[in-house]
C-alpha positions in Angstrom: 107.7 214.9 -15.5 106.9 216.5 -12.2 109.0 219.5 -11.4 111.4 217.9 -8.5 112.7 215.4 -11.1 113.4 218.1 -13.5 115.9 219.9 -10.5 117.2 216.7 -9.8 118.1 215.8 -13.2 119.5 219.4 -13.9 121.5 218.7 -10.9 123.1 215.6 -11.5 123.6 216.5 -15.5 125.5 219.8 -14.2 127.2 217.6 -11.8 128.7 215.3 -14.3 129.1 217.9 -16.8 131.2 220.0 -14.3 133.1 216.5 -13.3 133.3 216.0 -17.0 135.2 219.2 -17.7 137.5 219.3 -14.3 138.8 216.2 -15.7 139.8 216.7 -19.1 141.3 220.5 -18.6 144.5 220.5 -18.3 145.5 220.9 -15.2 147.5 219.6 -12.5 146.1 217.0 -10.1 146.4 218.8 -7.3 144.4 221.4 -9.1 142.0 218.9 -10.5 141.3 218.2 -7.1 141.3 221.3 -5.5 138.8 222.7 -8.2 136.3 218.9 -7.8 136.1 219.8 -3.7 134.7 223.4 -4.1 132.3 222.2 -7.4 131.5 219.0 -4.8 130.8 221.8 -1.7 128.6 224.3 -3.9 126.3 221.7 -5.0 126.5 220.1 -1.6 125.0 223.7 -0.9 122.6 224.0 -3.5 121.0 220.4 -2.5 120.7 221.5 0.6 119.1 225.1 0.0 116.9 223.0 -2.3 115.4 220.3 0.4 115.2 222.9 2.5 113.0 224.9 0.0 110.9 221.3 -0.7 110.6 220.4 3.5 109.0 223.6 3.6 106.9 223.4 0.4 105.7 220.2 2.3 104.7 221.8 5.2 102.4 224.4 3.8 100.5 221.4 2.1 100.4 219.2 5.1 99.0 222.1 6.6 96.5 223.3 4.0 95.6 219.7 3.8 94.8 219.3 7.6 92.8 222.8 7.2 90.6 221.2 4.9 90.3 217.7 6.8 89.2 219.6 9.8 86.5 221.6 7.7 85.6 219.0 6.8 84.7 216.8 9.7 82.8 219.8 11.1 80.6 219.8 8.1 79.8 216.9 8.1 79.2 216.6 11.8 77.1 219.3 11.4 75.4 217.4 8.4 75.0 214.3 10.7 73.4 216.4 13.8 70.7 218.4 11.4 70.0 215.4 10.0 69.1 213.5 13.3 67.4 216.6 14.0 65.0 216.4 11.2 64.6 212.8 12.1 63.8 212.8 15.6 61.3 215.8 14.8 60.0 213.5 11.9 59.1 210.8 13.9 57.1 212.8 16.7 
């Protein structure tokens, strides 16, 4: 299980737990529902601290990735030009 559907499971279980307990305390409604909108905002929160953290998790690897990619290329240019080199000089 990769690590982002670990959070997201531990999210939604501690969403429904915390949903799961607001409802069966005994409380008034308006309480109830006072105490469900600030559970509802703080994970609203969390989520969104959380993409935020993945977005720029993403971003580092897009850019390592494109790092490599253009190493890459320039190796193997280099690679294609010493080896038309050697040919051309072969076939004199």
């Amino acid at each position: 299980m990769t690590k982002g559907k670990f959070a997201l499971g531990a999210i939604v279980g501690a969403a429904a737990g915390i949903v799961a307990g607001l409802l069966t305390a005994p409380k008034s409604g308006k309480e109830t529902r006072a105490d469900l909108k600030e559970k509802a905002s703080e994970l609203k929160e969390e989520a969104a601290k959380r993409a935020g953290d993945v977005k720029d998790r993403s971003e580092e690897v897009v850019g390592d990735l494109t790092d490599k990619a253009v190493e890459l290329k320039e190796r193997s240019e280099r690679a294609v030009e010493a080896a038309k080199k050697g040919f051309n000089e072969s076939g004199k």
